[in-house]
N, C-alpha and C positions, 0 to 999 in steps of 0.2 A: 954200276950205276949207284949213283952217293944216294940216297934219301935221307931229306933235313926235316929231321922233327923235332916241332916247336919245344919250347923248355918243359912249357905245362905238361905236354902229353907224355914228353918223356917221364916227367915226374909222375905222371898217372901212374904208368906202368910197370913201375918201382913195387916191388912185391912191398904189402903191410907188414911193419915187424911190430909182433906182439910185442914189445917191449921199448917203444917208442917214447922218445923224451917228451912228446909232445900228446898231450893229453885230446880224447875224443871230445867234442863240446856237439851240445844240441841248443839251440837258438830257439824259445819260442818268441815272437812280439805282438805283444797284447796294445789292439789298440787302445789311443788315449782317448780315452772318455769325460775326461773332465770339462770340458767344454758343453759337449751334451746334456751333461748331469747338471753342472751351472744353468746351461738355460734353461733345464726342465724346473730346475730349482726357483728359478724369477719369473717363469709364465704365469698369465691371467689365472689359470686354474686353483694352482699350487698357491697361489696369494688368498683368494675365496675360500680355498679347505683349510690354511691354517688360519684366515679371520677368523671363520664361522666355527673353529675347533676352539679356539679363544676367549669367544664371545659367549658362547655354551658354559662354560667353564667357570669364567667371571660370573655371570648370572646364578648360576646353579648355587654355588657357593655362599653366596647373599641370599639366597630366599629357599633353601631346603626346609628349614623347621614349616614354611605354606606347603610343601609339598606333599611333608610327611602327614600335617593335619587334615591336608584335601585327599589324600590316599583312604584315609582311617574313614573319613565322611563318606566318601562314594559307595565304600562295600560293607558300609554299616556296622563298624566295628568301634563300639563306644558311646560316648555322647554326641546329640546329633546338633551340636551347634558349636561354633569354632572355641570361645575361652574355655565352654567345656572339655574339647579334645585338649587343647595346650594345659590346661589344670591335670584331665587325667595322664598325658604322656609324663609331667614333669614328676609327678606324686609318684606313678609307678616304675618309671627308668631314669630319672633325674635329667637333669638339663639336656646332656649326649642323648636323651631320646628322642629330642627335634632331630637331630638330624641322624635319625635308627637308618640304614640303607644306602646311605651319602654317600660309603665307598664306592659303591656300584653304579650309585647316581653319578658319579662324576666317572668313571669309568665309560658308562653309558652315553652322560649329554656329549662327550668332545669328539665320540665318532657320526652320533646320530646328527649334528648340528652341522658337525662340515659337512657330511655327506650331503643335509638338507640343504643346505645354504650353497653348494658347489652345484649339486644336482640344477638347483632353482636358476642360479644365474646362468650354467650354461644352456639348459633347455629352451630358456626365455630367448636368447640369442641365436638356437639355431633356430627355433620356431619366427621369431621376427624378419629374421635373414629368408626364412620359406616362404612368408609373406608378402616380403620384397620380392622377389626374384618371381612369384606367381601372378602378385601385379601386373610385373611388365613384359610377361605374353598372355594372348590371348585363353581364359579358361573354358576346361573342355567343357561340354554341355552336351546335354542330352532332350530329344524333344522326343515326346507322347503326345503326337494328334496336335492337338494346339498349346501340350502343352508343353514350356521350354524351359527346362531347369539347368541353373549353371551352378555348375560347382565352383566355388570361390572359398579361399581359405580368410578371406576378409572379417568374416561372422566370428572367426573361435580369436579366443581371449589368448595372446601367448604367456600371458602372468596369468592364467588361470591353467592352463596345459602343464606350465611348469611346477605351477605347486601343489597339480596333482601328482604331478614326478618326482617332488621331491620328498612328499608326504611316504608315497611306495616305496621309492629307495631308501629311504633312511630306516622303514619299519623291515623289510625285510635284510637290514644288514644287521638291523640293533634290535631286533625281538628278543632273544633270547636273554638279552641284560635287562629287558623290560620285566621279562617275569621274573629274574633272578632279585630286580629292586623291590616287585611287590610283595614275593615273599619274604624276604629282609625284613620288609615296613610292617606287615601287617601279621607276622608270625614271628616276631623276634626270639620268642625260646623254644620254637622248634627248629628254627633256621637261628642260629646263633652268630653264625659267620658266613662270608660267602662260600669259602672251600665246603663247609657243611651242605650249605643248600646245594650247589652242585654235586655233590656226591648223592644227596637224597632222590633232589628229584630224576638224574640219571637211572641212578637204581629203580626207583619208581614205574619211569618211564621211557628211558631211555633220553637216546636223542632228541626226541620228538616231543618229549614234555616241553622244553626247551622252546619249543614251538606252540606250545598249548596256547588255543585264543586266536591265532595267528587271522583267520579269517574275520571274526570279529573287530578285530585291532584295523586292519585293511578298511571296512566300511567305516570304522569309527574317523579313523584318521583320513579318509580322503575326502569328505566334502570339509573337514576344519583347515586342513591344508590348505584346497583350492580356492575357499574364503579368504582364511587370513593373507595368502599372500595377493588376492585379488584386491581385499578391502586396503592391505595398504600401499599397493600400489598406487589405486585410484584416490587414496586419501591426500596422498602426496602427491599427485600430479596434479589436483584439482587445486589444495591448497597454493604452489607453486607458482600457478596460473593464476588464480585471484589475489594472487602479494607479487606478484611479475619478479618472480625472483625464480633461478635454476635450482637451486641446492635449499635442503631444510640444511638449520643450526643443530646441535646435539641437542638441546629441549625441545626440540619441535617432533626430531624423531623417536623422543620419547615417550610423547604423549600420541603423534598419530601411531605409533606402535601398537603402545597400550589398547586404541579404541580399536587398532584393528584386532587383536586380540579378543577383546571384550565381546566384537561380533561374531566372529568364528565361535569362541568357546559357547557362545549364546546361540547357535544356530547348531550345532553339531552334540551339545551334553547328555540329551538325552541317549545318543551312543555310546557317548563316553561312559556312562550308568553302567549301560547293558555292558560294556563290554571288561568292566571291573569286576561284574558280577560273574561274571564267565569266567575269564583269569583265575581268580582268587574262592571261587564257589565250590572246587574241590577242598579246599580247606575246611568251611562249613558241613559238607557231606549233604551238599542240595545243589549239585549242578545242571543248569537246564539246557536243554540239547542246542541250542541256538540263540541265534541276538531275537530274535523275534517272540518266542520264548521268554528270552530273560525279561523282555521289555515288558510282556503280558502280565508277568512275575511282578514285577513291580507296581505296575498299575493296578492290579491285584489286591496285592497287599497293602497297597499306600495311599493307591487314588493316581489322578496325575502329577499332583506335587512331586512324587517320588522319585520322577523323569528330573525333578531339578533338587534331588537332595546333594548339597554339598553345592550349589552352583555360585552361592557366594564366595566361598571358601576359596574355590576354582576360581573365579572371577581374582579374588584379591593375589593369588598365585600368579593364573597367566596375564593379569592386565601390566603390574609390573617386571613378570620376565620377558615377555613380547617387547615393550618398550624398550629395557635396558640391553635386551639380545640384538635390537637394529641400532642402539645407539651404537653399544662395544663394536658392531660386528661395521660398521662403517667408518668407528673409528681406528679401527686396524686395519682395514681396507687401503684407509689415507695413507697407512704407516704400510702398509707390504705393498700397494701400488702407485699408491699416487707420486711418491718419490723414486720409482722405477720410472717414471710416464710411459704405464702403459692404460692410463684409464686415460 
């Protein structure tokens, strides 16, 4: 009996010679990604984090020396009226001393700004989207006796939801460069550089310095958050409506900007006090155990004026970076979506 076996399996069973002309190969195949990576690279998202990384940046950049003199104001370090701080920063560190901190400040605004400005727009849209969609089935409710309460997501604000989201996420990704800028600003030759101040305050404190305030910063920043981006929302949809037009121009969003700003910072400063004195209060060797605390401290020592020492200063800082952070940050908007059309 013949048996005919195929060519291949004859070839299988060809003993392997160690010494074969024909070399072993191992094939890995990686797949291709560039397609994935492209369109992660063009989505909605990715256009929002690099506007708002942009627009942070360009801002910062133009208005540091308000920064550095609103920093100095708050924790009482100098003279308590603004030509006096710009007289004393220039007399004692020369011109480079407006902007004492800058490296860390811009280090700082381009991840805190995308973060905030990404966080805020997508929040807003899954929250609106949960609005929609709870609309149109019937909401659950609950009755006590006669009495019938219905849960309805109608009442919450989704531009107040989300700039309380974006207020949280951006502090807790960028705290750590927060204290790293105010020791910069307000301790310049015991923190000479940044490498220095992170090796101190580490050593200091560890990690966790790094963190110091963190709680405070949290209350400070979440009602100016959910203000600012509430006030300019509403500023712009009302103005909108009473000029029947869909879109502001670039000076329009610079000035409702500014005012939205000017209300928040006006509504929330008295935190912002407390919570620079907190920060920066181990410097002094008087740190009080809490924002309530700090705040007592203040009023205390000053009256209540002292709830708004520095709020001009503040005011002339955030009224023009509010305005120029929604003009920049809509106008790269235009430029990384609207010529994609995906807005």
């Amino acid at each position: 009996m013949v048996v005919v076996v195929p060519k291949e399996l004859d070839e299988l069973e060809k003993p392997i010679s160690l010494h074969s002309s024909k070399p072993f190969e191992i094939r890995f195949q990686i797949p291709d990604l560039r397609a994935t990576i492209r369109d992660f690279l063009r989505s909605r998202e990715v256009g929002e984090f690099l506007s708002g990384a942009l627009a942070g940046a360009m801002t910062k950049a133009v208005l540091a020396p308000l920064e550095t003199i609103r920093t100095r104001m708050v924790v009482g370090v100098g003279s308590k009226n603004i030509i006096g701080s710009f007289v004393e920063i220039t007399d004692q560190q020369g011109w480079q001393g407006l902007w004492a901190g800058n490296g860390i400040n811009m280090i700082r605004i381009i991840p805190t700004q995308a973060i905030e400005l990404a966080t805020f727009e997508c929040v807003k849209r899954a929250m609106t989207s949960a609005q929609e969609k709870w609309s149109e089935i019937e909401s659950p409710q609950l009755q006590i006796g006669s009495l019938n309460v219905n849960f309805s997501l109608s009442w919450i604000s989704p531009t107040a939801v989300a700039g309380a989201a974006a207020g949280i996420a951006s502090t807790l990704a960028c705290h750590p460069l927060e204290v790293l800028k105010d020791r910069l600003t307000v301790s310049p030759d015991t923190y000479p550089s940044l490498s220095i101040a992170i090796s101190k305050i580490y050593k200091d404190g560890g990690v966790g310095a790094l963190y110091a305030g963190l709680s405070p910063t949290l209350m400070g920043m979440l009602p100016y958050s959910t203000c600012y981006y509430f006030m300019y929302d509403k500023l712009k949809t009302s103005y909108c409506q009473s000029k029947n037009k869909k879109s502001l121009n670039r000076p329009e969003m610079l000035v409702l900007g500014a005012l939205a700003g000017f209300t928040a910072s006006t509504i929330s400063f008295p935190l912002e006090v407390a919570r620079k004195r907190l920060m920066v209060g181990a410097l002094q060797g008087k740190c009080p155990p809490n924002m309530v605390a700090a705040l007592a401290e203040v009023i205390r020592d000053e009256g209540l004026t002292g709830l708004y020492r520095g709020w001009g200063a503040s005011c002339l800082k955030v009224m023009p970076s509010s305005g120029i952070t929604w003009m920049f940050y809509e106008a790269w908007k235009d430029v990384l979506l609207v010529e994609r059309r995906i807005l």
